[in-house]
Structures are given as C-alpha cells and as structure tokens.
N, C-alpha and C positions, 0 to 999 in steps of 0.2 A: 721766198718769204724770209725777212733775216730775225735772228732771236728778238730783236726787239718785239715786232710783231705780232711773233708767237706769244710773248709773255716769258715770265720766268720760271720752268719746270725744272725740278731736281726728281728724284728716282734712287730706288734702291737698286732695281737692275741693270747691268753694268754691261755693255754693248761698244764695240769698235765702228758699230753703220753709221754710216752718215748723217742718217736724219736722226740721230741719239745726240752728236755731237755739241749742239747746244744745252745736251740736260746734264746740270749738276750733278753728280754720282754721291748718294749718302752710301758709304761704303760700310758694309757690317764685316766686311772681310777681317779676319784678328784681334778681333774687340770681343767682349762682353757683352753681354743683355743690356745690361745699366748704362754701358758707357754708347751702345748702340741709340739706345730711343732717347737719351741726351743728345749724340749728335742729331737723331731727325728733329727734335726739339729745338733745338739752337740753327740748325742749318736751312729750315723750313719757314723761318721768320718771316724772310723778303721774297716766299717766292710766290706764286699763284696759284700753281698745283702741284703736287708731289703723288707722281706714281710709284704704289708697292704692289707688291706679289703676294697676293691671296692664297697660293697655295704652299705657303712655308709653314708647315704643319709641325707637329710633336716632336720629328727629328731636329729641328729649327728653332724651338721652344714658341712657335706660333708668335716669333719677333713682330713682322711683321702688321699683324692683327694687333698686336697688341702697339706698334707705333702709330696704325691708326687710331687707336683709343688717346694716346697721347696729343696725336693731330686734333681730337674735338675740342681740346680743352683752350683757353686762349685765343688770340686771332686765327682763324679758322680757313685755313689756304682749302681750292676742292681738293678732295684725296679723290683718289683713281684707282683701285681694288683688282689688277688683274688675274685671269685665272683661277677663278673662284668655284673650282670643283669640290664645294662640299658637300657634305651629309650631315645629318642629322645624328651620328654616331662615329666614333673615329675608333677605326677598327685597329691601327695601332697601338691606341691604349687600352681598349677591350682586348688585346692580346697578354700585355700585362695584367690585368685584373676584372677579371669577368664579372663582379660585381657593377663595373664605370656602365656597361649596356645599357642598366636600369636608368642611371640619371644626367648620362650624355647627350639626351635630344633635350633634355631641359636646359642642360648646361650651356650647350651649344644656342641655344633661343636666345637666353640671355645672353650670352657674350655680341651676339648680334645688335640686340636692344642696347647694348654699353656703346659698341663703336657706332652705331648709324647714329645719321643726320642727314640734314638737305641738303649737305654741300660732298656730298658721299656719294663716289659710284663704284659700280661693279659690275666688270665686266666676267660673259659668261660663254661657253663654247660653243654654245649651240642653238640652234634658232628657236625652239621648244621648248628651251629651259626659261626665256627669259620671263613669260611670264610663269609659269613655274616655282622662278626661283623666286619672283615677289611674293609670289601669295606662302610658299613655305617660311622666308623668311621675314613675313609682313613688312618690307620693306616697300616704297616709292618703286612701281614699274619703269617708270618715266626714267627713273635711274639704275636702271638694268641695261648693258648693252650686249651685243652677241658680236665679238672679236673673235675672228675664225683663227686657229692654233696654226703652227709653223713645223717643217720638218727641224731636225733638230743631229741633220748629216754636216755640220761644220767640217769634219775631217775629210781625209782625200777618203773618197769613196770607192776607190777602186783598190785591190780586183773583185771585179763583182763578176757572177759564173750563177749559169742555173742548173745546179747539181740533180741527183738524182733521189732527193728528198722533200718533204712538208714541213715548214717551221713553225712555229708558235711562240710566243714569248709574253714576258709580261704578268703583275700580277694585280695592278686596279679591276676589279670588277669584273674579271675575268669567267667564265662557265666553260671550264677544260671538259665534263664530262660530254658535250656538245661532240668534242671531234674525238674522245680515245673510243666513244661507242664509235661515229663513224669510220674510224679507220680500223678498226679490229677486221673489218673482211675486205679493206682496200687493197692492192697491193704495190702498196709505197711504203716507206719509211715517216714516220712523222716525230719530228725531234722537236721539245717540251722544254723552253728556259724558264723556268718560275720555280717557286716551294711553294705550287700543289703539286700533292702528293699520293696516288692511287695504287692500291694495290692487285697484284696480279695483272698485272698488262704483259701482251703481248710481245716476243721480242723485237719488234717493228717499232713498238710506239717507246721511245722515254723522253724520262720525267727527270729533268735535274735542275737547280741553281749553277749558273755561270757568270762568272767575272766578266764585267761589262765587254773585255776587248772579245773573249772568246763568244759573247753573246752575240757581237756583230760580226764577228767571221762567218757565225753560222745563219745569221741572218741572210749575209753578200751570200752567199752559198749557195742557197734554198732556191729551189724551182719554183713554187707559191708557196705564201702565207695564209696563213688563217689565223683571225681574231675572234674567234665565239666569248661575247659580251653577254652581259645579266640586262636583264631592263629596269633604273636603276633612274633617282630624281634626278641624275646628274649623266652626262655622258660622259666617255673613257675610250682609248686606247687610239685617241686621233695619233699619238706622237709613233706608236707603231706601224700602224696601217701606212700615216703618211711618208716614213723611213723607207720601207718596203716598196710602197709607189714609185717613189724617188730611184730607187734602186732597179725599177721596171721589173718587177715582183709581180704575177698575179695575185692580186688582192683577193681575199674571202674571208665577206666579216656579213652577222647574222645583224636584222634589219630590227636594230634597238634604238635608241635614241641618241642623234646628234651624227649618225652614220652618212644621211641622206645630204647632209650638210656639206660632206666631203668627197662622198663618193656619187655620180653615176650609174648605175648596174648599167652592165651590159657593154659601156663605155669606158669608165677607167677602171673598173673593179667586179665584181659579183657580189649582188645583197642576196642572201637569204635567208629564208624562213627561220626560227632560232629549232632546230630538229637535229637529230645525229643524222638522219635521212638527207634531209638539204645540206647538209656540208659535205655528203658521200656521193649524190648528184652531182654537187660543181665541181670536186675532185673527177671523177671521172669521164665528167662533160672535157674536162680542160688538159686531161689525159689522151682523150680520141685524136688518132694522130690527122681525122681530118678536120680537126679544129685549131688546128694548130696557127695557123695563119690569124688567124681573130682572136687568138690567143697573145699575138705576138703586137698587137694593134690595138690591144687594151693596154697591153703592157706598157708601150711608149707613150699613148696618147697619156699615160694616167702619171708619166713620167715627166712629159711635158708640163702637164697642167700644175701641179707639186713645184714645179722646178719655178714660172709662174706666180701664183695663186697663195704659193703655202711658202715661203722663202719665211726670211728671219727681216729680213726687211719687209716684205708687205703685212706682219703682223706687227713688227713695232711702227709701219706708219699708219695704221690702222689708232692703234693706241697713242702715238701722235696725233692724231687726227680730232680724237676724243678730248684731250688736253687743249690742243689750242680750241674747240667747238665751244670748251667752256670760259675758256679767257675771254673771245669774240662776243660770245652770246651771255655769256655770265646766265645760262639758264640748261636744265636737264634734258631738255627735249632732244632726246639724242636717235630717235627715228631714223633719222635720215642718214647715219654714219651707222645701220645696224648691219651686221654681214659685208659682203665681198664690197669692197671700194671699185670704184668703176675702173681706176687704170690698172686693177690688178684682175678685174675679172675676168675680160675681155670672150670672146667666145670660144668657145671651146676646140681644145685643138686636136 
C-alpha cells in the first residue's frame, strides 16, 4: 500500500522501521513547549491523522496532551493517543507536593473533558482496560483500542548468561514487599533495581537505584525475573517482563491486570497468585533441578514469541494499522484491529 493510500499521517514518535517511513516526524527534539505545539499546529494542517504519545508525562511537561488539546481546535485531523497509561493521580507530582493527592483525580477528569472529542483515539495496553478506561474517563468506548506494547532491547543483547541470582527492577506500580517477604527463607540472592526502599533486609536481598547501562547487565545476568505488580486501573511493567522474555529469562509476574495479555503461564512465563508464598513456590519449583528442562522451554518458547509478537515493528504496525482504519473508514469502530494482528500472532511457538 503506497502513502497515498494510506493518507497523510505525521507523529511525534520518531522510528527508523519501515512502515513509520512514510509518517511525517513532528520533532519536539531541541525546541521548546511553545515553539513544539506551534510546529504540531502548522505541520498537522494537511495531514489526516497525527499520532502522539500518551504517556509523556510531568518529566515532558505533558507536551503531548497538551498538542492534542491544540489539535481540537480548527480543522480537526483524527489524533491517535498512544500509550495511554494513566491514573487518576500522578504520583510524580504528589511527590513534590502532597497537597496535589486531593485535587489531581479532578484535575486529571478535566484535562480529559478539554482534549476529547469524536475524532480522538486512545490507545491502551491491555485487553481489560479498554473498557475500563472509557467508563473512568467517560470517554467513547468505540475509541478505545488495546495495542499490545513492544520489547524495547534495540541494543545488541548479548552477553546474556543465567547467573546465579533473582532480578527485579522497575518502579511503575510495582509491590516489592511481594518478593523480599518471599525470598527472606529462599536460598538465592535476589538483586532490587528501583527507589523502593526497605528496611532490615537480609544480606541476600538488595535494594538500590542503578544507571540504566548497569540495570541491564544485571538484568542479561539474572537466572529469573520477577515482577510483583499492585492491581491498578491501568496495567504496568509489560516493557520489563517482555525485556527479560526476550533475553529467555524465566518470567514471574503475579496475575494483575494486562499480565494475561502477554504472558502464558506454564508456557512462556509463570502467573501467580499476588502472595509472598506464590512467588517462593515458583522460585523453588524453577529451582528443582528436575525441572529444569521445562524450565529451559518456557524460556525459549517465551523468547520466541517476544521476538515475533512484541518487536518494535509489530507494535507500530499495529498503530499503523489504527491510522490508516480511520483514513479508509473515516469511522471508530475499531473492534476489529483490537489486540494481536493476525500476521503477528500466528500460533504459538
């Protein structure tokens, strides 16, 4: 299908894949707030749709969000909202000022009622949230989609090695006291990349902040992972779990929402129960040296499927997908493009 076809899409997400190749890049790289939603303002004129990123939050000054509010006003190209992991609370500015708690679900409603409209979508992680996310933020169901997330291993991935410890990392949404109760009478090591911060642990278990290079050595490192998640309107920690898969990592993440999306049990990963108990079970199930072979066959298949399924191309053609559906149909009914696209699903490997 040549761009004509497709229509005219521009994007603030900036991508060397192939099928990005024909979207216009609004670049925010080096500019300003003001001189940014000026250029989506002037560059969004001729086009049809323009995909942004939903999840450029308070570090980002919420650019973004706020270029879709710019996009309602005037000729009105669809916007395309990806990654739209919010809350009703934004626990980075609640860290500056503990007073925001009280009036950021309000805050947050309204800035929603500012940028929606009918020609407005948003896409969302997971198959559970979408409607979910309409009814939280009284938005059009119809334009809710559930674009499944991408590992996010660009770099050369090797040397990867399955040492003789437990990783963790990460701090969206995360429930560390899940695995330091489990592993207090395990006997592994289980090494903690985040700022949570507990005291009196064992000298087995730590707990530290690490510079992103030293957070993936220890990730390549690690014999399994574990993600112990809160249960939360939103789901979280797809981009680690699916790191770790990729890296043929035994996965162990507790069965919250948007997990089941991704993973498996039994097949590419282990769900369990959200208990320090089920995390010190699968630890020790995955530990039995006569498990080890079915150990070794989640690992690949779950490596396989990631490699597949969750690439950086099958999520922006997914989000292509979305874009030209509204050019063609000029309508929301976006059903049918919701979760895995058939040529990336395929069966499981």
């Amino acid at each position: 299908m040549t761009a004509t076809d497709q229509g005219r899409v521009a994007s603030s997400l900036w991508s060397d894949e192939a099928v990005w190749r024909d979207v216009h890049l609004i670049d925010r790289r080096g500019i300003g707030l003001l001189a940014y939603l000026r250029a989506v303002h002037g560059q969004s004129r001729d086009q049809d749709v323009v995909i942004l990123n939903g999840a450029l939050g308070f570090a980002h000054r919420y650019c973004d969000i706020l270029a879709a509010l710019v996009l309602k006003w005037g000729r009105r190209p669809w916007v395309v909202l990806v990654d739209c992991t919010w809350e009703q609370k934004s626990r980075s500015l609640e860290k500056r000022a503990r007073w925001l708690s009280w009036v950021m679900p309000a805050v947050s409603k309204a800035m929603v009622r500012m940028i929606d409209h009918d020609k407005l979508v948003y896409c969302v992680l997971s198959s559970s949230e979408r409607e979910e996310f309409a009814d939280r933020w009284k938005v059009d169901a119809d334009r809710v989609v559930f674009t499944p997330f991408c590992h996010t291993m660009y770099e050369n991935r090797h040397p990867n090695s399955h040492g003789n410890y437990v990783f963790a990392g990460g701090n969206s949404l995360r429930d560390y006291p899940l695995v330091t109760k489990a592993f207090r009478d395990l006997d592994i090591d289980l090494r903690m990349a985040t700022s949570y911060r507990e005291d009196n642990l064992p000298a087995h278990i730590q707990c530290r902040s690490l510079p992103h290079e030293a957070y993936m050595d220890e990730l390549r490192g690690a014999r399994h992972v574990v993600v112990p998640l809160e249960q939360s309107t939103r789901s979280a920690g797809q981009q680690t779990y699916l790191n770790a898969m990729l890296l043929e990592k035994l996965v162990i993440v507790n069965d919250v929402r948007g997990v089941r999306d991704y993973i498996d049990d039994g097949e590419t990963g282990l769900i369990v129960d959200s208990t320090p108990d089920a995390f010190a079970a699968a630890i020790r199930w995955a530990e039995a040296p006569e498990n080890s072979g079915a150990v070794d066959i989640i690992r690949q298949r779950a490596a396989a499927l990631v490699e597949r399924r969750h690439s950086l191309t099958a999520y922006l053609s997914q989000v292509r997908a979305v874009a030209s559906h509204l050019i063609r149909r000029g309508t929301t009914d976006l059903r049918a493009l919701d979760g895995y696209p058939a040529e990336v699903h395929g069966p499981s490997a």
